[in-house]
C-alpha positions in Angstrom: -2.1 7.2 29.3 -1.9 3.5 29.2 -1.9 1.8 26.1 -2.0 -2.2 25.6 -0.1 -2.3 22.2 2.4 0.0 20.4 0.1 1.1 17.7 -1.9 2.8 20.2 0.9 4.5 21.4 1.7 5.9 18.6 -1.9 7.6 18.2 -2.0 8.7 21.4 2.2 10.5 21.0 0.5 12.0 17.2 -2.5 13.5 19.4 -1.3 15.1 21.9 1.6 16.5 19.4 -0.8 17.6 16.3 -1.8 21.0 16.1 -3.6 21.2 13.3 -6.6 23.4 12.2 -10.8 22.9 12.1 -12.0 20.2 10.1 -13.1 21.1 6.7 -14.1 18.2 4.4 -13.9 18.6 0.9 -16.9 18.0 -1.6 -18.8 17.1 1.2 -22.1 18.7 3.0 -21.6 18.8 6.7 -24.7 19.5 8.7 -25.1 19.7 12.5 -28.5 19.6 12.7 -30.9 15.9 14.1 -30.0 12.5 11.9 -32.3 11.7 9.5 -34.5 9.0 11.7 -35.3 7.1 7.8 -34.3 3.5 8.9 -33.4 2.6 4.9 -30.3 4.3 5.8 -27.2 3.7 3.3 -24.1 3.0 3.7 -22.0 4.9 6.0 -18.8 5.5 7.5 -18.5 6.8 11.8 -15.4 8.9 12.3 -14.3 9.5 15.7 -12.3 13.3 15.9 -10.5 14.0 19.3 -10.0 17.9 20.2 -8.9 19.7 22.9 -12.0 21.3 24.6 -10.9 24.4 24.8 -8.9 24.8 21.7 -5.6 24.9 22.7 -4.6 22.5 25.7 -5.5 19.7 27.9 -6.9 21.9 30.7 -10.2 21.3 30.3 -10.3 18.2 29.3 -10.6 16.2 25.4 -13.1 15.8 23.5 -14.5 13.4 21.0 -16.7 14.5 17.9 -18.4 11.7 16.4 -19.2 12.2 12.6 -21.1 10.2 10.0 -20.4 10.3 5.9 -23.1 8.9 4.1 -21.7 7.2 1.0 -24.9 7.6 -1.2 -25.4 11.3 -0.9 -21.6 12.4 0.5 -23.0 14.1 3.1 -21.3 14.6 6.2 -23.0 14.8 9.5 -21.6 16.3 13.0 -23.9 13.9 14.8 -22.2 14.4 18.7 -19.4 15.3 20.4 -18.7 13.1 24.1 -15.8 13.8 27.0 -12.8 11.8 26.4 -11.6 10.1 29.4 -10.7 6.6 28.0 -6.8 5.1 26.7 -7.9 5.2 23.3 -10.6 7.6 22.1 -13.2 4.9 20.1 -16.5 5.3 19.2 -19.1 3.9 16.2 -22.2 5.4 15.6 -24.9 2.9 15.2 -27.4 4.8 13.6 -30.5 2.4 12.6 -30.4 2.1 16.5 -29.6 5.8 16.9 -26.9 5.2 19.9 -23.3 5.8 19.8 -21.4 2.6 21.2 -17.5 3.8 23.1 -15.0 3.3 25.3 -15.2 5.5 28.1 -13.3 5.5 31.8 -15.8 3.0 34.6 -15.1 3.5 37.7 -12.3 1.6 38.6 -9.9 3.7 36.1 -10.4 1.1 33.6 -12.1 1.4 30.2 -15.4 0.2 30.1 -17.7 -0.1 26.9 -20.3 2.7 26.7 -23.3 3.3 25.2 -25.1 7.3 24.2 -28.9 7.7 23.0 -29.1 9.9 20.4 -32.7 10.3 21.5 -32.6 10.5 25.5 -29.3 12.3 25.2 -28.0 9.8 28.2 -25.1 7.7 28.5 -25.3 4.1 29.5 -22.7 1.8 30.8 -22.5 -1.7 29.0 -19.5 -3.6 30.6 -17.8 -3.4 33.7 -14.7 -6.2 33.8 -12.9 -4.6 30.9 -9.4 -3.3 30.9 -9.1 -1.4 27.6 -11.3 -1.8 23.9 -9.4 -1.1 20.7 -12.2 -2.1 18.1 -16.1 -1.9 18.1 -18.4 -3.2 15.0 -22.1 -2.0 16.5 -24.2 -4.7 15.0 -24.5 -8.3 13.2 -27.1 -10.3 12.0 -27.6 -11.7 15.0 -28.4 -8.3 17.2 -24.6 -8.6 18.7 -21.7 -5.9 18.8 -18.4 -7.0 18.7 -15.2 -5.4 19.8 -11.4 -6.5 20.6 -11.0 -5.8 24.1 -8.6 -6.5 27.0 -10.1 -7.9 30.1 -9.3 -6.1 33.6 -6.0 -8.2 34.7 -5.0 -9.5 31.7 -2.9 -7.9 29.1 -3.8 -9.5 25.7 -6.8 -8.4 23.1 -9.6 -10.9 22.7 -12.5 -10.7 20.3 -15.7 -10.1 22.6 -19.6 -10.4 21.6 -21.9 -8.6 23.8 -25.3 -10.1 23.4 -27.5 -6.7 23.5 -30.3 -8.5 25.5 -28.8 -10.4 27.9 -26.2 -7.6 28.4 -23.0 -10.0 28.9 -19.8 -10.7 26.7 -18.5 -14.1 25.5 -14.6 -14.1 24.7 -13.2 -16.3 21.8 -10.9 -18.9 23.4 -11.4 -17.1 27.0 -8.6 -19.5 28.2 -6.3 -18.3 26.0 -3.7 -15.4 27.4 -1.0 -15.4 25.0 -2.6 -14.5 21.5 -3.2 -11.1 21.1 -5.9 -9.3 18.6 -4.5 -7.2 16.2 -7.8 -6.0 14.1 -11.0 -7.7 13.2 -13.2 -7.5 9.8 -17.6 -8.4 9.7 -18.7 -10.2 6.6 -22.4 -9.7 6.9 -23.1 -11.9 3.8 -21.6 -14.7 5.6 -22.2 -13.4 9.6 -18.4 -14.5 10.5 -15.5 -12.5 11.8 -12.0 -12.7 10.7 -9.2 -11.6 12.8 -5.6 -10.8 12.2 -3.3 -12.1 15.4 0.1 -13.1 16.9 1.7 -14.3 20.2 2.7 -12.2 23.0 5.5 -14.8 24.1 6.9 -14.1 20.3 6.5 -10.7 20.4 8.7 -10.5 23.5 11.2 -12.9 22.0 11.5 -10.7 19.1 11.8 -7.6 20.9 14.4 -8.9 23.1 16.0 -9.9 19.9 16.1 -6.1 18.6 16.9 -4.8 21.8 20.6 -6.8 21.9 21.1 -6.6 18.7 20.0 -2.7 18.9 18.4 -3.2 15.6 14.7 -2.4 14.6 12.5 -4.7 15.8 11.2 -7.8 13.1 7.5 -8.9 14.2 6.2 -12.5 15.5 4.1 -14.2 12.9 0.9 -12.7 12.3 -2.1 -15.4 11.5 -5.8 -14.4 10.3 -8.3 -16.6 11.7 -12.2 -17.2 10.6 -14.3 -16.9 13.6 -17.8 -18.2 12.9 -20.0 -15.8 15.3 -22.5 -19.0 16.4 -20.3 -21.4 17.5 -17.5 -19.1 18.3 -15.4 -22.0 16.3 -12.1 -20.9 14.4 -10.3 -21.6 10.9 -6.9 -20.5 10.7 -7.0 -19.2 6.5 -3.0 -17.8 6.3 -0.2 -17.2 8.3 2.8 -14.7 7.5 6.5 -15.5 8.5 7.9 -12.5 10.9 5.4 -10.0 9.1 2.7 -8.0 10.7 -0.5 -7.7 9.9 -1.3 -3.9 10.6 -5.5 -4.3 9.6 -7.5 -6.1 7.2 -10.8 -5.5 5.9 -13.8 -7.6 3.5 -14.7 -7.7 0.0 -16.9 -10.7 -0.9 -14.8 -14.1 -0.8 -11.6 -12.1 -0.2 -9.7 -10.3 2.8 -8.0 -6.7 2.1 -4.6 -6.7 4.5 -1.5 -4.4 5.1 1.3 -5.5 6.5 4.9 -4.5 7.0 7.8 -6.2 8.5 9.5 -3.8 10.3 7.3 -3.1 13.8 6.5 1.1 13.6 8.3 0.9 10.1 7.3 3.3 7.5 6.9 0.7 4.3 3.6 -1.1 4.1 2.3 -3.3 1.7 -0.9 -4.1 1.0 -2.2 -7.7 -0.5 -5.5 -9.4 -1.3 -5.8 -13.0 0.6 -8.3 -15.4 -0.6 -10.7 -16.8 2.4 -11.0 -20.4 0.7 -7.9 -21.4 -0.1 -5.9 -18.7 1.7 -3.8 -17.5 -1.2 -2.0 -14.5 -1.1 -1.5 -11.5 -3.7 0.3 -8.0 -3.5 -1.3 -4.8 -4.8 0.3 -1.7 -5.6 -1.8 1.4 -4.1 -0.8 4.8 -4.2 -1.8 5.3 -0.8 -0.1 6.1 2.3 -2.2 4.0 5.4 -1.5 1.7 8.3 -4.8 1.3 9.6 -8.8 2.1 8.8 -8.8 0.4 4.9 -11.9 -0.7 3.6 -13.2 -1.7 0.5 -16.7 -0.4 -0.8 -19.1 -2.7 -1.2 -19.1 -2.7 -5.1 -15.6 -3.4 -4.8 -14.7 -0.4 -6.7 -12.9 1.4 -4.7 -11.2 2.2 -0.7 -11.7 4.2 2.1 -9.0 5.1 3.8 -7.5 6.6 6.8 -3.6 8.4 6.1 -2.4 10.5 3.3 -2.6 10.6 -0.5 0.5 9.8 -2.4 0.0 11.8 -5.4 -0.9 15.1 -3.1 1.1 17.8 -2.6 -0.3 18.3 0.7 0.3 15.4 2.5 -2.4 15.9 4.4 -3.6 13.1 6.8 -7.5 12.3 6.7 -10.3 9.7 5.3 -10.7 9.4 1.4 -11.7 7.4 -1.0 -9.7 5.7 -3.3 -11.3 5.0 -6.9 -9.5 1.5 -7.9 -10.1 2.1 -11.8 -8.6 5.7 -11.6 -5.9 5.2 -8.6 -7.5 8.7 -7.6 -8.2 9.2 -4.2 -11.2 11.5 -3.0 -10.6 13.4 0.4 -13.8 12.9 2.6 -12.3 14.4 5.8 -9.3 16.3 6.4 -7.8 16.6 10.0 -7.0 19.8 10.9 -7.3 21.4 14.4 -7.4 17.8 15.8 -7.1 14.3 15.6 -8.8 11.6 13.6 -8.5 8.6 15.8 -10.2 5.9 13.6 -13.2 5.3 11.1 -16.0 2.1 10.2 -17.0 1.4 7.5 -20.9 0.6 8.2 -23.0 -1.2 6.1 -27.0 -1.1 8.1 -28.8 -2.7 5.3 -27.0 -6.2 6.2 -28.0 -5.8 9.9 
């Protein structure tokens, strides 16, 4: 499978190496049965879970189950399961809209940006000039979805809006084919985007570097711009010498980010950046997780996508973190497959 950056490389060698065992949550209700069509839904987190269709190899095909944890009741909802046939298996449930929006193969061989009602039980395709799509938020306050995609022919990740009526997608900085997207964060409060990046032409310097030095490779400089969704406009807030920005994530007037500074290195660290003034200031977490960290949105606590430091288990899934008790919560264990990636979805601020 083809894979426009290394992290998705690595999810992709993890999946088709797991074999773990049938997801069971802990603390948690999980219920197959229709989604609750009340449109003062809370908020909610999508989880996308790849397994092989039938059970044990790739002969039939993948699969991806799409699950849904509400936060207020801890209830955990199988709401579908779709073919896998993209890159990277992606998909966010919207559910005040009742659709599932994904990345799904077009027919050119190239990922295209999907869309499956919940209601009609059909599948409609949104895009057709993409290349690959490594991020979807479903909705803003403006009625768009935003993703980080790669166009067909081009190689680097752009932040895309696709207007939902007039079906097309505007690129930030369209022009621009050096400066990949690493990850993107919604502030619905404020209807901007902010989006951790770096240079290709760096990137390739540095790994040219590591490669005659034989040494691990030291990341480009990683930036985080503010992107203001009207005007497609940017602010550059901070930007980190030779240190990558692995994800990032919103809490009121300040930006949650891990980083490490070793590319595929094992030690992360994880900081809180202010978006005024861009200061910068380390946290200690006793978590273990590179990508998928969000804060609630009382502040009080994380959900999280890796492992739980003061387990015995070490076992890989989405928890929450309670900040005043450094406990962590475990909301969805992996076990005979993969979890992909999560949102964090908040549909009151739609």
């Amino acid at each position: 499978m083809r894979k426009p950056n290394g992290d998705m490389k690595l999810v992709v060698l993890f999946l088709l190496t797991a074999l773990l065992v049938s997801c069971s949550p802990t603390n948690t209700k999980i219920s197959d049965k229709s989604l609750n069509k009340n449109t003062n839904l809370s908020d909610y987190l999508s989880i996308t879970y790849t397994k092989y269709t039938n059970g044990m190899d790739t002969n039939d095909g993948m699969t991806m189950e799409v699950y849904s944890y509400e936060i207020g009741s801890k209830k955990l909802t199988k709401v579908t399961e779709l073919p896998y046939t993209s890159q990277y298996p992606l998909t966010v449930a919207s559910l005040p809209e009742q659709k599932i929006y994904y990345s799904a193969e077009g027919e050119r061989d190239e990922d295209e940006l999907f869309a499956y009602d919940l209601k009609t039980q059909s599948s409609e395709q949104l895009s057709s000039n993409l290349f690959a799509i490594n991020r979807i938020i479903p909705f803003t306050a403006d009625n768009k979805l935003i993703m980080v995609a790669v166009k067909r022919g081009e190689i680097n990740l752009k932040v895309g809006f696709f207007d939902k009526e007039a079906g097309d997608i505007r690129f930030v900085d369209d022009q621009d084919l050096d400066t990949h997207t690493q990850d993107i964060a919604y502030s619905p409060e404020t209807n901007k985007i902010y989006a951790a990046q770096y240079s290709d032409t760096q990137q390739s310097i540095q790994m040219r570097k590591a490669n005659k030095a034989n040494k691990d490779m030291i990341p480009p400089n990683h930036w985080i711009v503010e992107i203001d969704n009207a005007t497609l406009t940017t602010r550059k807030i901070i930007e980190l010498k030779e240190e990558q920005i692995l994800s990032l994530s919103i809490s009121g007037d300040q930006i949650l980010i891990a980083t490490t500074k070793v590319i595929n290195g094992s030690s992360v660290e994880y900081s809180m950046v202010n978006i005024a003034s861009g200061e910068r200031t380390k946290i200690d977490l006793p978590i273990t997780a590179r990508r998928g960290i969000y804060f609630s949105k009382d502040g009080k606590g994380i959900y999280y996508l890796g492992v739980d430091k003061t387990s015995k288990t070490d076992q890989r899934g989405v928890y929450y973190l309670d900040l005043n008790t450094k406990k962590s919560e475990p909301i969805f264990l992996q076990e005979d497959g993969f979890i992909n990636n999560f949102s964090f979805i908040r549909p009151g601020s739609k």
